[in-house]
C-alpha positions as CSV (number, residue, x, y, z in Angstrom):
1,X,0.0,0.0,0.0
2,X,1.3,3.5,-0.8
3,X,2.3,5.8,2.2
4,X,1.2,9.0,1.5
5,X,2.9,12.3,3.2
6,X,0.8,15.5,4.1
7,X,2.7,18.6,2.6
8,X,2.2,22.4,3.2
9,X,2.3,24.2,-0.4
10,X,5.4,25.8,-0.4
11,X,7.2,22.6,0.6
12,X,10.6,22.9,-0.9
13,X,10.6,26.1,-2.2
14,X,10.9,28.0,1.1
15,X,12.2,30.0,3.0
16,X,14.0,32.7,0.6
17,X,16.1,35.6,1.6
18,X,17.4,37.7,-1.2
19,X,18.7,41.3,-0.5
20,X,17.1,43.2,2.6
21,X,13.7,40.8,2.1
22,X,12.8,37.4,3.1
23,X,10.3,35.1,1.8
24,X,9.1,32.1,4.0
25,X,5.7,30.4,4.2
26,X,3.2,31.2,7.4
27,X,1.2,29.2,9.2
28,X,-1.4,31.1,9.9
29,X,-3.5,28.0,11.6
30,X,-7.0,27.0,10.7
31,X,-8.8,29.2,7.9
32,X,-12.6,29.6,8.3
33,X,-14.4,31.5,5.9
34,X,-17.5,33.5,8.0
35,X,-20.0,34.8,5.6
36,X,-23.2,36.2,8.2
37,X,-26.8,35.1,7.2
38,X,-29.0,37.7,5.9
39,X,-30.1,40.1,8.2
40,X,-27.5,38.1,10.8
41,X,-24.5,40.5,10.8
42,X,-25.5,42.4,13.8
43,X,-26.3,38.9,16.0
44,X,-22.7,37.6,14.1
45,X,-21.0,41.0,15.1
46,X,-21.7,40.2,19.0
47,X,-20.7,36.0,18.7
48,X,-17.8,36.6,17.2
49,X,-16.9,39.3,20.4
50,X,-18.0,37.1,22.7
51,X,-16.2,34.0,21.5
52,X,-13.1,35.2,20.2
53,X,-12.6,39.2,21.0
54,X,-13.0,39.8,17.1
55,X,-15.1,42.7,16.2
56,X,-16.6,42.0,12.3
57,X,-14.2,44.5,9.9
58,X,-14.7,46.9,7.9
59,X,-13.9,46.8,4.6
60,X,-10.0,46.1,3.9
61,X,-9.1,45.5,7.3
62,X,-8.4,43.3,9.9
63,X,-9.1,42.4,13.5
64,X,-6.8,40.9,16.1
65,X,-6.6,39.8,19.6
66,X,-3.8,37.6,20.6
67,X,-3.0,34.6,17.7
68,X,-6.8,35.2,15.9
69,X,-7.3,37.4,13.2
70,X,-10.1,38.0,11.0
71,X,-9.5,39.2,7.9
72,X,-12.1,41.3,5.7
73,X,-12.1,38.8,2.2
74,X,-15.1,40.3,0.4
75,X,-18.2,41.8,0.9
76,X,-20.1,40.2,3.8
77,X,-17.0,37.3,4.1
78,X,-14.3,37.6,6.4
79,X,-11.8,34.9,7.1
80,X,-10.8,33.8,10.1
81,X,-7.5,32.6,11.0
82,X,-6.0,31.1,14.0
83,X,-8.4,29.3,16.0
84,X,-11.3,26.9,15.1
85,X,-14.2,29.0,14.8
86,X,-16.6,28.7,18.4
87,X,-19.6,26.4,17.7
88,X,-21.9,28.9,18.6
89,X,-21.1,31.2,14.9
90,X,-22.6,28.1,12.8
91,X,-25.9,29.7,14.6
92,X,-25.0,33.4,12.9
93,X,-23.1,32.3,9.5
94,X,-22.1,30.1,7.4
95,X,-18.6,28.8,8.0
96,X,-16.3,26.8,5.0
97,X,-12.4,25.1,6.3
98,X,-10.8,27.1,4.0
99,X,-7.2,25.5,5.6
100,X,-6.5,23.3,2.8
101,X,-7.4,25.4,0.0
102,X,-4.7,28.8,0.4
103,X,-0.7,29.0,0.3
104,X,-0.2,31.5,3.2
105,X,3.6,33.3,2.7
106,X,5.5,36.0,5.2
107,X,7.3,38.7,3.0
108,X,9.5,41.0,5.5
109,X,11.9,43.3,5.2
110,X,13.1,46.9,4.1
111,X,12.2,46.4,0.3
112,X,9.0,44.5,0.6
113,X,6.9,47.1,-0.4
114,X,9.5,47.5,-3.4
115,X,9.3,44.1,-4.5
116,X,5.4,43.9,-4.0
117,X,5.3,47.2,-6.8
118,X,6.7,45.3,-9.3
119,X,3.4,42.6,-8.8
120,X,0.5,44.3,-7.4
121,X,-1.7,46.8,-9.4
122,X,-2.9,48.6,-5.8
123,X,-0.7,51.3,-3.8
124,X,1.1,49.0,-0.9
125,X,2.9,52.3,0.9
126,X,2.6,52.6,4.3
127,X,0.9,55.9,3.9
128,X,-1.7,54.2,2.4
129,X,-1.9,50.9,3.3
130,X,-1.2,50.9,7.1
131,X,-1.0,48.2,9.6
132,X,-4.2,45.9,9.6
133,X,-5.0,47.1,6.4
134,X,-6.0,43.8,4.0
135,X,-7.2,43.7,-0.1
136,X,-8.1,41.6,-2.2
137,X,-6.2,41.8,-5.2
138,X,-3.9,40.8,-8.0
139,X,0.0,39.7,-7.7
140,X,1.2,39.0,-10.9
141,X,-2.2,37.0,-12.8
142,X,-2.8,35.4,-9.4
143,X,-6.0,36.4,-7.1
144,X,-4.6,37.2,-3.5
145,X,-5.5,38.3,-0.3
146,X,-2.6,40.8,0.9
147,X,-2.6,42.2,4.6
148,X,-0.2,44.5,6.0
149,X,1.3,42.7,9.6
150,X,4.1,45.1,10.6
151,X,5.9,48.1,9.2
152,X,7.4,46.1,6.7
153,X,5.8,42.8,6.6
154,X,2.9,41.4,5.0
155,X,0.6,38.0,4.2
156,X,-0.1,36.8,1.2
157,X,-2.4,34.2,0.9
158,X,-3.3,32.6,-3.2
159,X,-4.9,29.4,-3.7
160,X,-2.9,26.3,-3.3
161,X,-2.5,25.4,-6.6
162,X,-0.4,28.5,-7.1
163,X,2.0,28.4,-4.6
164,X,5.0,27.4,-6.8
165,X,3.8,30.4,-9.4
166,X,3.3,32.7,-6.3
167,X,7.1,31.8,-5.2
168,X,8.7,32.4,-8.8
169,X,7.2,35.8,-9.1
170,X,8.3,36.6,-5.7
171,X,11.9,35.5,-6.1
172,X,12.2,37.2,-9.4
173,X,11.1,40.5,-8.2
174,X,13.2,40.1,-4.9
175,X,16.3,39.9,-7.3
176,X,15.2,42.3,-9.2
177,X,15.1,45.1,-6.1
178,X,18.1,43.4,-4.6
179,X,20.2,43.9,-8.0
180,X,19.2,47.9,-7.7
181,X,21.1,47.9,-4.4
């Protein structure tokens, strides 16, 4: 019988550090996609503070206490990471494992925001894209879900099956900025 072997979905292509940027993949724990029921968000709003401390966010942005986040991925659809979602939310929303399904990665560094201009079609500066600020978007031809994490970190989450395309447009623009220094 074959023995099969669980793998994350950047499995042998990371971690990267090129120039004043490195590339590694996250683990940003379990993924639950929370979409409220009609006419639910308000009931959703106060679950979701009772159960994990996360007020609902506003569009392109994110909540945090401690290890959860929830990440604004759409209009009414937010995704939370970190913990399993509290039984009580199935009551308020609909809620999909997502887990499986993304390739979460970790840019940091001075020239992240460098390297992410030569990818993403939206404006990535701090001035306008602070911390807990998220978007969907593109990098490169892939859909993603960007969030700003620090001053010069951010998450990048793109479906699964893109992973190895995410991390080859990544390292080509990383030694693209790093050949400029």
């Amino acid at each position: 019988m074959a023995e099969l072997t669980g793998k994350t979905p950047c499995d042998g292509l990371l971690p990267l550090e090129i120039g004043a940027v490195t590339l590694v993949e996250a683990d940003p724990g379990r993924l639950t996609s929370v979409a409220p029921y009609r006419g639910g968000a308000e009931a959703l709003g106060r679950a979701l503070v009772s159960a994990h401390g996360l007020d609902w966010p506003a569009p392109n942005r994110m909540s945090v206490k401690g290890a959860a986040r929830l990440i604004w991925f759409g209009r009414d659809m937010a995704l939370l990471a970190g913990p399993a979602p509290a039984p009580g939310l199935a009551e308020h929303a609909a809620l999909t494992d997502q887990s499986d399904a993304w390739a979460a990665v970790d840019l940091a560094g001075d020239d992240a925001e460098q390297v992410l201009a030569r990818l993403v079609p939206i404006d990535l500066r701090a001035a306008h894209f602070a911390v807990g600020h998220t978007a969907r978007t593109l990098i490169g031809h892939m859909t993603a879900s960007i969030t700003r994490l620090g001053p010069d970190r951010f998450l990048i989450l793109v479906f699964r099956s893109m992973a190895g395309t995410l991390v080859h447009d990544l390292k080509t623009a990383l030694e693209a900025v790093a050949a400029r220094r």
